[in-house]
N, C-alpha and C positions, 0 to 999 in steps of 0.2 A: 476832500469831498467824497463823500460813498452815495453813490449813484443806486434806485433800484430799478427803474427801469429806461426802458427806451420805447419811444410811440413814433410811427412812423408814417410819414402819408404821401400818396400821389395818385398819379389819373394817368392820363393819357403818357402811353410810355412806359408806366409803372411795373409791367411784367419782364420787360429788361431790365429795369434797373432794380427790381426785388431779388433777381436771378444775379446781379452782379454782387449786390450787398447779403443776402445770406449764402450763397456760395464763399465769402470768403470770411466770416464770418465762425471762430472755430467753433467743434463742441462743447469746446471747454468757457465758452463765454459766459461769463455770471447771471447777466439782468434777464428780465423777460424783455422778450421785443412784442410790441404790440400796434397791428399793422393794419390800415384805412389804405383800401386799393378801389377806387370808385371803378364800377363794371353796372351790367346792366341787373337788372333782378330776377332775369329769367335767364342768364346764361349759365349753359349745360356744363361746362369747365370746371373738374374741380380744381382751384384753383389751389388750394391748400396742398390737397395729395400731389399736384404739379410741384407747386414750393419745396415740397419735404421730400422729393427724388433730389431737389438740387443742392437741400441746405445740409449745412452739419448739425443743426437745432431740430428739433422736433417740431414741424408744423401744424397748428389744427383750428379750428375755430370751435371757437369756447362756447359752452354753454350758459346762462343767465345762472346766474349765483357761480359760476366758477372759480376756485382762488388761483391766485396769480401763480406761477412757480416762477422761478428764477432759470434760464439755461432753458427758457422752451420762448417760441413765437406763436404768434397767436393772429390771426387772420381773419378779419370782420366778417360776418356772416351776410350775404348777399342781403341786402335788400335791411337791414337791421344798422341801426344807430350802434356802437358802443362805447360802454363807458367804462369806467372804472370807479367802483366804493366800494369801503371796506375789505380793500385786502382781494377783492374779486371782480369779477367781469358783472355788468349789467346789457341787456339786450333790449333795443327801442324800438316801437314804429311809429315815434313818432314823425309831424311831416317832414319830407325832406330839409335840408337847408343850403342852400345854393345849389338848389336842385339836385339834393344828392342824398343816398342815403346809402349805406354809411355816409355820414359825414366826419371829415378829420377834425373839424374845429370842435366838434363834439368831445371826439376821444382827447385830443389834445387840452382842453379845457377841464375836463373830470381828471386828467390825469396830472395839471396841475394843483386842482385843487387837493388831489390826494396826497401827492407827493413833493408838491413846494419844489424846495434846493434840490429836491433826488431825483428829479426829472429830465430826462435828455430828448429835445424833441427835434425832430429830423422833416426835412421837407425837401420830396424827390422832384422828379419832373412831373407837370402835369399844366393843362392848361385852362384852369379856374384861378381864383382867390379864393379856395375854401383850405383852409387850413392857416391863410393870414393870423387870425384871431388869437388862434388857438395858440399857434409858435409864440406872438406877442405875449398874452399869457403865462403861457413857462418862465418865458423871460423872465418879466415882472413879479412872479414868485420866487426868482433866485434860480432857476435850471438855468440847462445850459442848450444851446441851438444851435442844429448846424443844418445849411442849403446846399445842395448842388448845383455847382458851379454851374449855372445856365448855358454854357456854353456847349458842356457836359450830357447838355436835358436835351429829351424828343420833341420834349412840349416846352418853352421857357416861361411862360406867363406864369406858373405857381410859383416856380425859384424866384423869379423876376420881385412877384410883387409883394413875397416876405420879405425880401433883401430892401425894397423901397418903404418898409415900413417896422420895421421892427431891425434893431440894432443889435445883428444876431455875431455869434462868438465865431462863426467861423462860416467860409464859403469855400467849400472844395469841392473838386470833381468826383466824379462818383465811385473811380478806385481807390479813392484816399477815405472814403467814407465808415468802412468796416475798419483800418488799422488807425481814425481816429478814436473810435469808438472802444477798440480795443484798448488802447493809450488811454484813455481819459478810466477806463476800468482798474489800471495797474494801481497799486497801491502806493502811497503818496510815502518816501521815505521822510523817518524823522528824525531830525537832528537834535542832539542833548547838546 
């Protein structure tokens, strides 16, 4: 299976555990990561320039029409929907959805539709069900999903209520979550 990207989502929490997962996370990682951190729309934190002191990937939030690269993270721009078509980033205002905007069921949903079976969708800690849909979704197209191990989470109701509704490929703690990601990237030997 060849994977192209990875979409990522949490809330409450979510700055530990993005700090856990792109720190270990090498440079040399393939996919894009494309990352739903619910925050408020007026907070002054760049949150990106924070990420890219910690990560080995390059962090930044995209601009509307941007194309995707491989080996770089991408972080929803305060207060904006995104998606992903054609190969690039789109930017929304439209209304929130579970009171949110970004919303992860958003990016998770456009990024199944774009990417089917090459999609890996991940769901951190946080304490909504918005990004429920969205992981179901990947599934249902053939990606592959992984949760953090609630146990693992600041918040557990997002890990909680993707695990009680969508029958995801794997549930790990949240240090296991970059050398899954890695592993699922190695390339698959073939046998003659």
């Amino acid at each position: 299976m060849v994977f192209e990207i990875v979409v990522v989502g949490t809330s409450s929490g979510g700055l530990k555990a993005l700090t856990v997962l792109l720190s270990a996370l090498p440079a040399t990682f393939p996919l894009a990561v494309a990352i739903v951190q619910h925050r408020g729309k007026d907070s002054e934190l760049s949150l990106a320039e924070y990420l890219g002191r910690l990560s080995n990937l390059p962090v930044n939030e995209p601009e509307d029409k941007e194309k995707i690269l491989s080996g770089q993270a991408y972080l929803a721009p305060r207060d904006y929907h995104l998606l992903i078509e054609n190969g690039g980033f789109a930017l929304s205002t439209d209304p929130p959805i579970l009171f949110a905007r970004p919303s992860i069921d958003v990016l998770f949903e456009s990024a199944a539709d774009e990417y089917e079976e090459r999609a890996i969708g991940v769901i951190l800690t946080g304490g909504s069900r918005d990004g429920t849909s969205g992981l179901a979704k990947i599934k249902s197209r053939g990606g592959v999903t992984l949760v953090q191990d609630p146990e693992t989470a600041t918040s557990k109701e997002m890990p909680q209520t993707a695990i009680a509704t969508t029958h995801v490929d794997w549930v790990v703690p949240l240090q296991e979550i970059a050398p899954r990601l890695q592993k699922l990237c190695e390339p698959v030997e073939q046998y003659v």
